[in-house]
KOLBAPA-939925 format. One record per residue: x, y, z of N, C-alpha, C, CB in turn; chain; residue number from 1. Coordinates in steps of 0.001 Angstrom, whole numbers. Glycine has a CB too. Layout:
REM residues N
+---------+---------+---------+---------+---------+---------+---------+---------+---------+---------+---------+---------+--------+-----+
:    n_xx :    n_yy :    n_zz :   ca_xx :   ca_yy :   ca_zz :    c_xx :    c_yy :    c_zz :   cb_xx :   cb_yy :   cb_zz : cadena : num :
+---------+---------+---------+---------+---------+---------+---------+---------+---------+---------+---------+---------+--------+-----+
:       X :       Y :       Z :       X :       Y :       Z :       X :       Y :       Z :       X :       Y :       Z :      A : NUM :
...
+---------+---------+---------+---------+---------+---------+---------+---------+---------+---------+---------+---------+--------+-----+
REM end
This chain:
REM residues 80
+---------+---------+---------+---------+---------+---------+---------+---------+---------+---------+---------+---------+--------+-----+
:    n_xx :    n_yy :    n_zz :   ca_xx :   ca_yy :   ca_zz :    c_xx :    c_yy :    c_zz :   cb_xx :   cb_yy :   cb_zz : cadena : num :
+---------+---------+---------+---------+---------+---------+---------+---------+---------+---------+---------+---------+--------+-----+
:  -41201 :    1207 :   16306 :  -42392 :     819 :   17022 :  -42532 :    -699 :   16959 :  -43639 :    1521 :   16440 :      A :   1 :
:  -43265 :   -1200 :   18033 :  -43428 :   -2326 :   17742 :  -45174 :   -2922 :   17683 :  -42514 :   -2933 :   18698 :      A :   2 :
:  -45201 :   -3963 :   17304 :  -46477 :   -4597 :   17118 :  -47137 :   -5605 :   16567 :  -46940 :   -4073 :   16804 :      A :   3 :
:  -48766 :   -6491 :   16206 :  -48672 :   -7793 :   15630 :  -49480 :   -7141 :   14626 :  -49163 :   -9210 :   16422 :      A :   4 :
:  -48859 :   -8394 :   13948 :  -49839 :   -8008 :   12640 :  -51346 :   -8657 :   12618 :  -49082 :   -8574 :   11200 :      A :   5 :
:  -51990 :   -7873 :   12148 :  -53600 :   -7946 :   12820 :  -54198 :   -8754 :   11799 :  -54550 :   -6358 :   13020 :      A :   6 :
:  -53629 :   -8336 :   10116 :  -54152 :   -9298 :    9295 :  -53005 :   -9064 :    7971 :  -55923 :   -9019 :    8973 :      A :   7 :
:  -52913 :  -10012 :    6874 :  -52150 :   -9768 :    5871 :  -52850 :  -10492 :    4691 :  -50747 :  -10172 :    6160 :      A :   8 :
:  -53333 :  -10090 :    3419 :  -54019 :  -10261 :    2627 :  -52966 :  -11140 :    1474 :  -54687 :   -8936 :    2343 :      A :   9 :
:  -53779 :  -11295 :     287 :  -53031 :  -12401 :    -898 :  -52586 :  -10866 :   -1393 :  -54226 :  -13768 :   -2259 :      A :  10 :
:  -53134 :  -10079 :   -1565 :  -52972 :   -8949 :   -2701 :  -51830 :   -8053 :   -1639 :  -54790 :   -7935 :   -3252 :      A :  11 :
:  -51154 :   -8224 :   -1228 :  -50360 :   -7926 :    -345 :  -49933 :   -6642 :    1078 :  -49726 :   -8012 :   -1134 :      A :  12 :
:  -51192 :   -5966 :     895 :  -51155 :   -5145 :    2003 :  -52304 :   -6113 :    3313 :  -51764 :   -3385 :    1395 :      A :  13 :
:  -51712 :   -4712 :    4232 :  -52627 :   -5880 :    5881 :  -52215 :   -4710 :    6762 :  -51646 :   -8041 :    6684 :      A :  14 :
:  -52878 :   -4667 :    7798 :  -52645 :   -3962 :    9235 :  -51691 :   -4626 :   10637 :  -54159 :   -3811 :    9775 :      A :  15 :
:  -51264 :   -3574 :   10803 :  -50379 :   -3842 :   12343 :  -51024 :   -3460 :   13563 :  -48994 :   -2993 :   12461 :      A :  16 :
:  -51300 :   -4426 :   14639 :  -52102 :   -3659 :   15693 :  -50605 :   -3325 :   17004 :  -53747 :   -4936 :   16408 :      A :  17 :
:  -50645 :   -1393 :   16717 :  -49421 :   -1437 :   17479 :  -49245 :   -1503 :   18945 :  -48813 :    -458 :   17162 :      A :  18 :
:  -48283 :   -1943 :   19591 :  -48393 :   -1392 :   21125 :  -49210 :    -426 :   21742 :  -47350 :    -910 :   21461 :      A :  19 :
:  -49121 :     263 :   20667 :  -50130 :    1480 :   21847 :  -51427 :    1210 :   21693 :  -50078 :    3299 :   21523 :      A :  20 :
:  -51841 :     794 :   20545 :  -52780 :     282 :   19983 :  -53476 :     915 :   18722 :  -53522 :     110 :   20899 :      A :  21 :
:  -53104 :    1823 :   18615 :  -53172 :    2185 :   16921 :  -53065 :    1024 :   15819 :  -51891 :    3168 :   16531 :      A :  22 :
:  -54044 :     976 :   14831 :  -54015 :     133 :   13710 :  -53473 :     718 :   12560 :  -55238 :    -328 :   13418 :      A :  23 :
:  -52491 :     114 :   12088 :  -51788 :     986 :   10877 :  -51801 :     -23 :    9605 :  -50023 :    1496 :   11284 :      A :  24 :
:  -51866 :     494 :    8594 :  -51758 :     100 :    7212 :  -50304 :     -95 :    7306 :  -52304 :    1159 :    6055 :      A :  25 :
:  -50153 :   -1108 :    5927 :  -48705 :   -1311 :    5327 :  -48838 :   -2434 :    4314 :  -47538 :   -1721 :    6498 :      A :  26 :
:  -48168 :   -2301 :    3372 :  -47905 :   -3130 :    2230 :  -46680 :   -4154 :    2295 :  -47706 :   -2223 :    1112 :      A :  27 :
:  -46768 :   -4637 :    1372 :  -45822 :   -5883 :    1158 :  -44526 :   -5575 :     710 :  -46349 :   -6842 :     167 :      A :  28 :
:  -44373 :   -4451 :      24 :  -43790 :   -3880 :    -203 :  -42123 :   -2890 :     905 :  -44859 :   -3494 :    -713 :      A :  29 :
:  -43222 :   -2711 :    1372 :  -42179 :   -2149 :    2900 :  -42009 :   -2790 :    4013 :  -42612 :    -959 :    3611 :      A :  30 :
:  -41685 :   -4279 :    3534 :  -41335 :   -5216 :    4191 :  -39803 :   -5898 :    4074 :  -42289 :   -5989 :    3931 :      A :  31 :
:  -39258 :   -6175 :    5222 :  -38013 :   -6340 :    4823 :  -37833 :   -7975 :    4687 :  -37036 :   -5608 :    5840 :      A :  32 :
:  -38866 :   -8717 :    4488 :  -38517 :   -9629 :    4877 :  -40366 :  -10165 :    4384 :  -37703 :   -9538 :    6456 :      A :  33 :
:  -41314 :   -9925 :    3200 :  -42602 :  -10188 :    3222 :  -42925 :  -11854 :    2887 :  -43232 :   -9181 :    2215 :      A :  34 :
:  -41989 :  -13061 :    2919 :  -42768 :  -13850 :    3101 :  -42810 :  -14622 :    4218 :  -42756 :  -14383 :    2270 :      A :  35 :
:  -42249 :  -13969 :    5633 :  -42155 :  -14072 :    6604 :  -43496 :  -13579 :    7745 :  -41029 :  -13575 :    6592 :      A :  36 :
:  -44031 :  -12319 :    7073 :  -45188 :  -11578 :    7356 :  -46286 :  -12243 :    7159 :  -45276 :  -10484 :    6701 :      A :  37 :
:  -47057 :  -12880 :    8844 :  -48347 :  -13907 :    8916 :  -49170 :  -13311 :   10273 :  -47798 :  -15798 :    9164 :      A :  38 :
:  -50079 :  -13810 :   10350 :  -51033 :  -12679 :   11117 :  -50808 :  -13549 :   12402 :  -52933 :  -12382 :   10524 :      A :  39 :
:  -50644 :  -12704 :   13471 :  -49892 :  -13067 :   14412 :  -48829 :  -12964 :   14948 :  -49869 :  -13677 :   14386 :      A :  40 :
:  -48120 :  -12527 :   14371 :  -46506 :  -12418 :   14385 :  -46320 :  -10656 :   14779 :  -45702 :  -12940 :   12534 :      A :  41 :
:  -45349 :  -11072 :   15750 :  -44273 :   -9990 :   16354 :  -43894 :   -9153 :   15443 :  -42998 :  -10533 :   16904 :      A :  42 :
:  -43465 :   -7829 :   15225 :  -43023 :   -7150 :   14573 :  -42492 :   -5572 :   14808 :  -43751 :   -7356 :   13879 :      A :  43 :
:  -41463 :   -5385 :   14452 :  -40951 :   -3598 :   14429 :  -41060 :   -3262 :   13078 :  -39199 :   -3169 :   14933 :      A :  44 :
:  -41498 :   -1846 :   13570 :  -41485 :   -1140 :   12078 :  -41421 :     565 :   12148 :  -43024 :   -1606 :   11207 :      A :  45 :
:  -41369 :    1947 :   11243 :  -41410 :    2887 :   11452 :  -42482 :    3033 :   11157 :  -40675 :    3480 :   11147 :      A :  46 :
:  -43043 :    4215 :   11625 :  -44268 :    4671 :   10885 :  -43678 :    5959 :   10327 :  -45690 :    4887 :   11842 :      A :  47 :
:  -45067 :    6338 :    8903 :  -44587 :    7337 :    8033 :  -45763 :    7666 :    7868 :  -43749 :    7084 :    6851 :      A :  48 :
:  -45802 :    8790 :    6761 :  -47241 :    9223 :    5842 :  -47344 :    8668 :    4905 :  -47469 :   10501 :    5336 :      A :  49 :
:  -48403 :    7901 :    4055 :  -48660 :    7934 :    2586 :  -48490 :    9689 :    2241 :  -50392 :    7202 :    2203 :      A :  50 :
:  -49215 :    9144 :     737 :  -49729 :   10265 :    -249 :  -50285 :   11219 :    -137 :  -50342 :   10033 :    -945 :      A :  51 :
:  -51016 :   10142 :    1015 :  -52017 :   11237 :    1313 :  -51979 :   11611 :    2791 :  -53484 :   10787 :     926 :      A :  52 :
:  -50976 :   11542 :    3580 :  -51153 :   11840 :    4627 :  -51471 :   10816 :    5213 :  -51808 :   12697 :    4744 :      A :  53 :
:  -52007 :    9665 :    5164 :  -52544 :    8806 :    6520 :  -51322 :    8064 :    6968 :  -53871 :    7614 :    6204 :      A :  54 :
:  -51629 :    7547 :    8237 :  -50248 :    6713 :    8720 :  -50046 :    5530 :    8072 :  -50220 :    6302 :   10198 :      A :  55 :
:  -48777 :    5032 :    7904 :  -48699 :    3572 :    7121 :  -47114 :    3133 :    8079 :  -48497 :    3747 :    4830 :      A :  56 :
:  -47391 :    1912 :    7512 :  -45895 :    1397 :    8144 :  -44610 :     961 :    7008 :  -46242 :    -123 :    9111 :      A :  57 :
:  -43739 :    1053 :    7993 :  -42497 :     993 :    6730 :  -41340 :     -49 :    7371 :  -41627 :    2838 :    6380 :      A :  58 :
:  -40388 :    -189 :    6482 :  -39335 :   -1331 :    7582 :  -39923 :   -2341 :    8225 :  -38638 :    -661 :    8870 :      A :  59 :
:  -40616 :   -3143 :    8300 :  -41696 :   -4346 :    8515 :  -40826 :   -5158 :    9023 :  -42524 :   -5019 :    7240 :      A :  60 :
:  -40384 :   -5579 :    9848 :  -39991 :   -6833 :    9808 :  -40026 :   -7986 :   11164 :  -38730 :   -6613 :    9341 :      A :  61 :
:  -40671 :   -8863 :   11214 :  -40941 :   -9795 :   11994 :  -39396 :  -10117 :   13315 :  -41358 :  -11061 :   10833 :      A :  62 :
:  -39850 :   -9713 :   14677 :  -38717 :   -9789 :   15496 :  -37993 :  -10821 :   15383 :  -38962 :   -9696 :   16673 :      A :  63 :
:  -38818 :  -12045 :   16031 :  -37953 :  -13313 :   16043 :  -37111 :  -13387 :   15207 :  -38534 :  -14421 :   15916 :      A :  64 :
:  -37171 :  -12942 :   13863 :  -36654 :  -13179 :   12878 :  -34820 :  -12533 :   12847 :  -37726 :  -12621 :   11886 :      A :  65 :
:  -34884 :  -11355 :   13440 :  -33463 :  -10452 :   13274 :  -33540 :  -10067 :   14816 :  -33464 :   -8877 :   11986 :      A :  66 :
:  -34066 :  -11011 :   15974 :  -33785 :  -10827 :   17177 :  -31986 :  -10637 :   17085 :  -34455 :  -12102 :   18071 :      A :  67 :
:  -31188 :  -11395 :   16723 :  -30096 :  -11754 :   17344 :  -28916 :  -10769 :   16274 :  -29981 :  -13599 :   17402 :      A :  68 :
:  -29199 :   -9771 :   14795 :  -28571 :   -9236 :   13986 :  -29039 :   -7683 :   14832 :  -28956 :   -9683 :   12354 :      A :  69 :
:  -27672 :   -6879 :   15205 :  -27824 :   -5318 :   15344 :  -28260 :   -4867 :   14521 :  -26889 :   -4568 :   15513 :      A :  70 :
:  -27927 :   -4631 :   12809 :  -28449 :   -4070 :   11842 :  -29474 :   -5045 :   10777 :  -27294 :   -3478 :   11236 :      A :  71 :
:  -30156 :   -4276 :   10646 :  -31337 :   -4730 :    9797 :  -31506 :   -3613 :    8442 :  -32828 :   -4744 :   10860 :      A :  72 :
:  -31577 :   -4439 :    7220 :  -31845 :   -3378 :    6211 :  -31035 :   -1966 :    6364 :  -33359 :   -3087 :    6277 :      A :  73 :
:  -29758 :   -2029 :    6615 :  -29523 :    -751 :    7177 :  -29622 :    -100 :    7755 :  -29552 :    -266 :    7020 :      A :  74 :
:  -30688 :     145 :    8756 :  -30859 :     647 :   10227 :  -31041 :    -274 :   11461 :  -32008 :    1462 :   10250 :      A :  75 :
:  -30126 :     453 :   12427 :  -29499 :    -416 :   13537 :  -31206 :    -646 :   14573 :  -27843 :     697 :   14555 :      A :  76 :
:  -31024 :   -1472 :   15131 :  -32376 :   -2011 :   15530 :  -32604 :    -898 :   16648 :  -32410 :   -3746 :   16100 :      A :  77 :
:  -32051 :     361 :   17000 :  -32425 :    1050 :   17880 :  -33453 :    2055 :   17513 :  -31419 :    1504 :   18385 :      A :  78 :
:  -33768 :    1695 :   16310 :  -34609 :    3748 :   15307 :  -35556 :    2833 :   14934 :  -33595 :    5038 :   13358 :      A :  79 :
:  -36038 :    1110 :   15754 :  -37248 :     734 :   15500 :  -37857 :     353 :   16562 :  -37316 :    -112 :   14646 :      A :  80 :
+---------+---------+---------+---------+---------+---------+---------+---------+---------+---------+---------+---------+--------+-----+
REM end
């Protein structure tokens, strides 16, 4: 999926506002790339479940950044 990031906090989680327009959670953590992650910025990512079921994002990573690399973190830029 793709989308911007809507906000990103010191304590390291923040929201993605996606294409479709769904707002999704995600941490710093499931970022492939988190000191690159600034509010504003372009981004693909998967979505998944937490713990508890709600949507979150995973594979984070800012386009511009791995525009021009096929694989990213191990998955080829087509399964984002």
């Amino acid at each position: 999926m793709r989308g911007t990031i809507e906000r990103f906090g010191s304590k390291g989680y923040g929201f993605i506002l996606a294409d479709n327009g769904e707002r999704i959670y995600f941490h710093a953590r499931n970022c492939l790339a988190p000191k690159l992650i600034k509010r504003g910025e372009k981004v693909r990512f998967q979505k998944a479940k937490d713990l508890n079921g709600k949507d979150m994002a995973i594979n984070v990573f800012v386009e511009k950044e791995y525009a021009k690399k096929n694989i990213v973190g191990g998955f080829s830029n087509s399964n984002f």
